[in-house]
C-alpha positions in Angstrom: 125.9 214.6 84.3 126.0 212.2 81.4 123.0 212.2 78.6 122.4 209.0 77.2 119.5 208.3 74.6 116.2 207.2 75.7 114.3 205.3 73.1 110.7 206.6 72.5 108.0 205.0 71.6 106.0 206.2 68.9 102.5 207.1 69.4 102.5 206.3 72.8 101.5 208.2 76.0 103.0 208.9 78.6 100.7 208.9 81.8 96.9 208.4 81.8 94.2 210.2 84.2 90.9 209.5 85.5 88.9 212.9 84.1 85.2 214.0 85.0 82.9 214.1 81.8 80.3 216.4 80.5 78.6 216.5 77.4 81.0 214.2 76.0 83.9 216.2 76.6 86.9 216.1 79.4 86.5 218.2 82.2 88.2 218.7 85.8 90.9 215.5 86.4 89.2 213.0 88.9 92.4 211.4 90.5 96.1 211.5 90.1 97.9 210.6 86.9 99.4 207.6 86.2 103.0 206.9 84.7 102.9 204.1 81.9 105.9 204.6 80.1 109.4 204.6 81.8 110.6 207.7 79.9 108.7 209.6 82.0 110.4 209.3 85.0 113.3 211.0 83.2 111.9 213.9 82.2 113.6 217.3 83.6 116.5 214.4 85.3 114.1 213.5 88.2 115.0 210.1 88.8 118.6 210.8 88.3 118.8 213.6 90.5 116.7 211.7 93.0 119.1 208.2 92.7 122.5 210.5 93.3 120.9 212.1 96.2 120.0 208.9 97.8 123.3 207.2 97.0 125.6 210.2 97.9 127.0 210.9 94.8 127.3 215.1 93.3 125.7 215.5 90.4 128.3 216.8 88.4 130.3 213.4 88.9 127.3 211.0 88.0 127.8 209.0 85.0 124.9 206.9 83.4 124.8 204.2 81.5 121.1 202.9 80.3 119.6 199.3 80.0 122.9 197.3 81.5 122.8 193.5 79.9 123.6 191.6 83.7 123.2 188.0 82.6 123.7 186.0 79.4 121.4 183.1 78.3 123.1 180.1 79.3 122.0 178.5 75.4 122.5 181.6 73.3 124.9 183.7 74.9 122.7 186.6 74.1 122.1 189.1 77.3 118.6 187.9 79.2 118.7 190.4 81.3 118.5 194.2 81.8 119.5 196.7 84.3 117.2 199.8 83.8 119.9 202.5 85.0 122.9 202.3 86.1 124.8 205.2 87.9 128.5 205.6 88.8 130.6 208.0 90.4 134.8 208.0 90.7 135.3 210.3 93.6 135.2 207.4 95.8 137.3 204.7 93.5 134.0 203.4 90.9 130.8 202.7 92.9 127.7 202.1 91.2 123.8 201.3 91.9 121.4 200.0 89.6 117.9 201.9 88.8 114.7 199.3 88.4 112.1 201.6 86.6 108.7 200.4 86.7 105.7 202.6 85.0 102.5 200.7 85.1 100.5 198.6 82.4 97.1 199.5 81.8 94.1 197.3 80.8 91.9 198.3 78.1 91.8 199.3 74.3 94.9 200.7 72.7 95.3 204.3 72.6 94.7 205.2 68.5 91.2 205.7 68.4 91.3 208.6 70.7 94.4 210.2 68.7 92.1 209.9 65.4 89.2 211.0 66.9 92.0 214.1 68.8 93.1 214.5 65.3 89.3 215.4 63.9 88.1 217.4 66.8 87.3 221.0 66.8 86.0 221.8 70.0 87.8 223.6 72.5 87.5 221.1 74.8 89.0 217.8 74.5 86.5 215.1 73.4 86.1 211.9 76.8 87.4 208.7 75.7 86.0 206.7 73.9 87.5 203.4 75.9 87.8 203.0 79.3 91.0 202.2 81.0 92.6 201.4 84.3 95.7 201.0 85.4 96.5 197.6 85.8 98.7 197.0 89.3 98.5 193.4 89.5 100.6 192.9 85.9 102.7 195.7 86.9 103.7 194.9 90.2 103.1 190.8 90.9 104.0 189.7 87.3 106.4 192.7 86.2 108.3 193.9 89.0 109.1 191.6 91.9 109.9 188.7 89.5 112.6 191.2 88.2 113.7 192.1 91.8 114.0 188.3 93.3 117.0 188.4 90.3 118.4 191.7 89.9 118.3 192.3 94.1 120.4 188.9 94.9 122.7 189.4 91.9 124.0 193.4 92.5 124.3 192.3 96.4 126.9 189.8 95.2 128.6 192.0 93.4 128.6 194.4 96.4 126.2 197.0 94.9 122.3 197.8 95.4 119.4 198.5 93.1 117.0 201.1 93.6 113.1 201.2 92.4 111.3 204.0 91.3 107.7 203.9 91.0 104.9 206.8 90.7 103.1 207.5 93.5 100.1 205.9 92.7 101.9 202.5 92.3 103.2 203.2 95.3 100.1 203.3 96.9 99.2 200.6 95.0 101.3 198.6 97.1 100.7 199.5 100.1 102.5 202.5 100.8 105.4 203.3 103.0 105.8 200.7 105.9 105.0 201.6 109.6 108.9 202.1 110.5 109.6 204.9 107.2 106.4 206.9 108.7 
């Protein structure tokens, strides 16, 4: 299996929690976590090993190629549009699929405070945030996402292919879950 880079943020983080608080401090986790930053979906090859299952390819033949420019502005000529992931096998002359990843936006302040205030704290226990935040579905699904599909979708079906989405399982929730006939 191919190893591309990943770019990484710096400073970031990669999933966020709903926690239980006592005393100013973090205790037992209140919900699931949530993914908000694509990178994460590749950790251990998870989404890599899940997208050659699910396309039939063996592992040992997958070869990946990351953030695919698809279209060209038609006034620059500059690429205006990304595939995620793409993965390709030979065994079967070249097919490929394309990966959407979506992690989801959050609403709120930005996460440095709590790294300074991480940075200064003694205790034992981590300190509870200091801002609240949420994640925020409606930008990542509405605004982020199914734009992104309406064009990518249409385009690889042209070009006798298919794009796959992975989302965490709270997004997936998020949008309602699987449908009555995948149950």
């Amino acid at each position: 299996m191919g190893n591309g880079t990943v770019d990484r943020k710096r400073g970031g983080v990669c999933s966020i929690q709903p926690y239980r608080e006592a005393d100013q401090r973090i205790t037992a986790a209140a919900g699931e976590p949530v993914i908000v930053c694509p990178t994460r979906f590749e950790q251990d090859g998870m989404v890599i090993r899940w997208l050659a299952e699910i396309v039939g390819f063996q592992l040992d033949d997958v070869m990946l190629a990351r953030e695919v420019p698809f279209m060209r502005s038609t006034t620059t000529g500059k690429p205006a549009g990304k595939i995620d992931l793409v993965i390709a096998s030979r065994r079967q002359g070249l097919r490929w699929f394309g990966l959407e990843v979506q992690a989801v936006y959050f609403s709120g302040a930005g996460m440095e405070a709590e790294f300074a205030a991480l940075r200064q704290d003694r205790h034992g226990q981590p300190p509870y945030p200091q801002h609240n935040r949420r994640p925020d579905w409606q930008s990542s699904s509405a605004k982020r996402l199914m734009p992104q599909l309406q064009i990518k979708g249409p385009t690889l079906r042209r070009w006798h292919s298919k794009i796959a989405v992975a989302v965490d399982r709270p997004f997936f929730a998020s949008l309602g879950g699987p449908s009555a006939l995948s149950k």
